[in-house]
N, C-alpha and C positions, 0 to 999 in steps of 0.2 A: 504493500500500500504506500500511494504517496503521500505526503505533508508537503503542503503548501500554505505559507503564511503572508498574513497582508495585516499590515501594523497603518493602524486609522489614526486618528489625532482625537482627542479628549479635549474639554476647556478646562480643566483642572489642572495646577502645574507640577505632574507626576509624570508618570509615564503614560507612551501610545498604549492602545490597548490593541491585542494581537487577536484577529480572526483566521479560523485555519480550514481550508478545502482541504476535505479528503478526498484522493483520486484511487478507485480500485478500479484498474480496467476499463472500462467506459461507464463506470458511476461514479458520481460526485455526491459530496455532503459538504456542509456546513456545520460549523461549531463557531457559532456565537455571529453577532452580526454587525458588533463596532456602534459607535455613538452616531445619532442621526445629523447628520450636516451634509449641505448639496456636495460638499467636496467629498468629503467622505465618499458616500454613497457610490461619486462617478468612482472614485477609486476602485470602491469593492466591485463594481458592475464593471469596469474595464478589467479587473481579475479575474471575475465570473466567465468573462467571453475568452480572455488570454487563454486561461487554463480548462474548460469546462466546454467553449464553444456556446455559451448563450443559459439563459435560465432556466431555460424549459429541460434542459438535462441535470438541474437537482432536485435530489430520491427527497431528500431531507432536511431539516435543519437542527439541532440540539441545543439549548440554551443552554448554560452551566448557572446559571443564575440572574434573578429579576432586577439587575441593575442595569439603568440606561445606554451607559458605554459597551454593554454585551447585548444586551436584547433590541436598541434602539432604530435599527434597520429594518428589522423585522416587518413593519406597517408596508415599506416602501415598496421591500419583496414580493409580500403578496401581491403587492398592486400591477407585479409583473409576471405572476408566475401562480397557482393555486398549489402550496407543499407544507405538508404535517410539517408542523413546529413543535417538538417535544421540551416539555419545559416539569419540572417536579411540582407536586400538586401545593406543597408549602411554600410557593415564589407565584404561582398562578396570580395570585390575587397583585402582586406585582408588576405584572405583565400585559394584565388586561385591563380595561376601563371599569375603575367602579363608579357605582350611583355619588352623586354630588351629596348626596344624606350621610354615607361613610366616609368621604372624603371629610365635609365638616365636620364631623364627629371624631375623627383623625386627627386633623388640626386641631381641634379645643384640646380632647386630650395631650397632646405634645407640647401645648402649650404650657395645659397645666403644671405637666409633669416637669417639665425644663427652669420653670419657675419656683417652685418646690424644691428644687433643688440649686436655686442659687446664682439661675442665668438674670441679667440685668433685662431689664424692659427692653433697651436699647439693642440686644440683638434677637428678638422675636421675630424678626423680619423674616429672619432664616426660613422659619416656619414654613413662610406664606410662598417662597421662591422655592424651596423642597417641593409642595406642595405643585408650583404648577412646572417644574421640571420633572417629576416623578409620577403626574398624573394627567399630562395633559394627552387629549387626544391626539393629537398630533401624529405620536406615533406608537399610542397604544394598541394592541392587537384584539379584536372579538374573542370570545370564552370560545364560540365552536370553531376558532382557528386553532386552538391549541388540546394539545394529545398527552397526556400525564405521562411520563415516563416510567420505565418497568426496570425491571434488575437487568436487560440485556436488549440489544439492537442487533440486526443482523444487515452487515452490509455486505452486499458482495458474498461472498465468502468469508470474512471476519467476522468475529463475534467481540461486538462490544462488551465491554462490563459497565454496569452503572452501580455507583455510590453514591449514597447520598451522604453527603458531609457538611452536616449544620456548625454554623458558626459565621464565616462572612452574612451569610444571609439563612433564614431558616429553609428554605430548601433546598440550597446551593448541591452541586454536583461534581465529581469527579469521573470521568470515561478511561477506561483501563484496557488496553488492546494487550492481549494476552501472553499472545504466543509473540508479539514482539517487544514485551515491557515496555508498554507506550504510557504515557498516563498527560490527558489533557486536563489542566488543575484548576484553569480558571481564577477564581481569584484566590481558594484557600491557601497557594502556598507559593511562592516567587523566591528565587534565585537569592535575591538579597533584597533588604527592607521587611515590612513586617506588613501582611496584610489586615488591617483595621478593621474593627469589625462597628461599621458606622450604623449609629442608632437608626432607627429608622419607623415610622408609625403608619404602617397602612391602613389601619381599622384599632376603634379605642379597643382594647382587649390588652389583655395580660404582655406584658413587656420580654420580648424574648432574648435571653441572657446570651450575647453572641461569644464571650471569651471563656465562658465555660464550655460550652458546647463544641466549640469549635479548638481545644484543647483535647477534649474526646475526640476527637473526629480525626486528629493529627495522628491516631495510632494504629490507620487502616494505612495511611504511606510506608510505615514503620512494617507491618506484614507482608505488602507485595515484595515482588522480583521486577524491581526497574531497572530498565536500563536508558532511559530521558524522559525528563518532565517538560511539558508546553507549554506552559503556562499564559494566564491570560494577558499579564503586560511582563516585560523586560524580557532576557531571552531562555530558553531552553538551558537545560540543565542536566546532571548526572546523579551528584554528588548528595542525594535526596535525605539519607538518614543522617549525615554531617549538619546538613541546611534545616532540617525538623530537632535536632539536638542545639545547635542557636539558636534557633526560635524560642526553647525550651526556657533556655538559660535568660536569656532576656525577659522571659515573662518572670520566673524570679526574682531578677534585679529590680524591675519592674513594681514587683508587688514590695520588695522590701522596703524601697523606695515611699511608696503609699502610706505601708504602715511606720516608717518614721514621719510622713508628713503629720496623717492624724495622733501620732503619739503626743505630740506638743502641744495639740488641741485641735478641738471638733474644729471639722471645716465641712460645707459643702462641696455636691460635685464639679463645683464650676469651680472653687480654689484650689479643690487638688488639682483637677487639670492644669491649672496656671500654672502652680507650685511645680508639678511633674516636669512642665518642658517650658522654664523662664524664660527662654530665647528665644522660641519660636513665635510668630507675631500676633496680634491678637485678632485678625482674619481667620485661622484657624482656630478659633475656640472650640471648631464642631468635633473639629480631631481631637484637640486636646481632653473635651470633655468625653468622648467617645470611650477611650483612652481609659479615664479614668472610672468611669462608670465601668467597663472589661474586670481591670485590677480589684474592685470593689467587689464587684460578685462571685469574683472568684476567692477570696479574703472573706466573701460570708461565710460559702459554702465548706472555707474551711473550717469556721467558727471562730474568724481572727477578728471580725470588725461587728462592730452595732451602733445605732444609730438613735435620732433624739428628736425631738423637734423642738426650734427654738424659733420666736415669731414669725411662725408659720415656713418655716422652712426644715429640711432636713439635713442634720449634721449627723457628720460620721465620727465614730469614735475608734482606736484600738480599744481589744481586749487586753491589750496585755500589760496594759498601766499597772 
């Protein structure tokens, strides 16, 4: 099987995000579809034709998860081409257009909650820009476009593996090509950097804890037989259980870190983040606090940290004063 990759541009100042055609023989697929911009787009469609000869000859498409920069083409596709879009049933709601009643009711709750914990008035805007970047029609896709994904895909002759590996996002996935120790990673896991596991509120409902989960999830890379990871931005890799044992150690340092900040006193979520990363500017508050919220819930569930409310907000405390 071939890999073929086409690196799109983002408006965030990280990295491209990498879209990859798979070529078996005269079938083609797609993994993931890059962030929606007219440039973009011609990009992927002049790769589409380069390598593929036209649209109508792809079987498929695979999200790895319900974030913009990987699903965001997706509307444009169809509008060239009618092909199942498999995406995992806990990112679905990501993907597709919800009612403007859960959308609102989304936004109040994020409000609340961000405020509760200590974000100032002054950056709630965030909210309402999340909100029409992450839900606007534009390039949302219909519920009967898309096909929940199963434990395996057959392409060709190959036989995909699917994992599901919650943490960047609660449905997120990883694709495991077998017999060549392939593994497409999308965003749980990159070369170098640390993939963030950013808040996020699609519907008011229970908060789902992305650095715990997605610490579990790290221990399905640790089991396979790879031999290159492809991940969704930066470049492909080898050295997979070297790069999940950094990660390890970071999140460590990381939590130590937290529980000396709250040892000296309660602080909310928006001070530790400060606290965490002083130099970093305060345009990223969304990381920073992200961030800290991760360190936090993972320091619950250890029974390291508890919490207080002091007018009307909530402080953290160590246990181990």
């Amino acid at each position: 099987m071939e890999i073929k990759s086409v690196k799109l541009k983002i408006p965030w100042p990280f990295f491209e995000v990498n879209v990859f055609i798979l070529k078996e023989g005269n079938r083609f697929a797609l993994i993931d579809t890059g962030f929606p911009t007219e440039e973009n787009f011609y990009e992927l469609e002049k790769a589409i034709f380069d390598i593929c000869g036209g649209w109508q000859k792809l079987e498929f498409i695979i999200l790895t998860h319900g974030h913009p920069d990987h699903y965001g083409n997706a509307r444009e596709i169809l509008n060239k081409v009618k092909v199942p879009i498999f995406v995992h049933e806990k990112d679905k709601d990501r993907v597709i257009e919800l009612p403007k009643e859960i959308r609102r009711e989304a936004a109040e709750f994020a409000v609340e909650f961000l405020i509760k914990n200590g974000v100032p008035q002054d950056k709630l805007s965030i909210v309402e820009r999340q909100s029409k970047s992450y839900f606007t029609r534009k390039y949302q896709v219909e519920e009967q476009d898309i096909i929940p994904i199963q434990d395996e895909i057959y392409f060709g002759g190959t036989k995909i593996r699917v994992f599901h590996t919650p943490g960047h996002t609660p449905g997120h996935i990883i694709l495991y090509i077998e017999k060549e120790g392939i593994i497409f990673s999308g965003d749980h896991i990159f070369s170098r950097g640390f993939p963030v596991p950013l808040l996020f509120f699609p519907k008011k409902e229970d908060r789902f804890r992305n650095l715990p989960n997605w610490l579990r999830s790290l221990k399905i890379l640790e089991e396979l037989d790879i031999s290159c990871v492809f991940p969704g931005h930066l470049e492909p890799f080898s050295n997979v259980k070297e790069v999940v044992a950094k990660m390890r150690k970071r999140v460590e340092k990381q939590k130590e870190k937290v529980l000396k900040i709250i040892s000296e006193s309660p602080k909310t979520l928006y001070e530790i983040g400060n606290l965490l990363y002083p130099d970093l500017p305060d345009e990223f508050w969304t990381f920073k606090f992200s961030e800290a919220q991760g360190y936090i819930d993972v320091l619950q569930e250890e029974g390291l940290v508890s919490e207080k409310i002091e007018n009307g907000q909530i402080k953290l405390l160590s246990r181990l004063c």
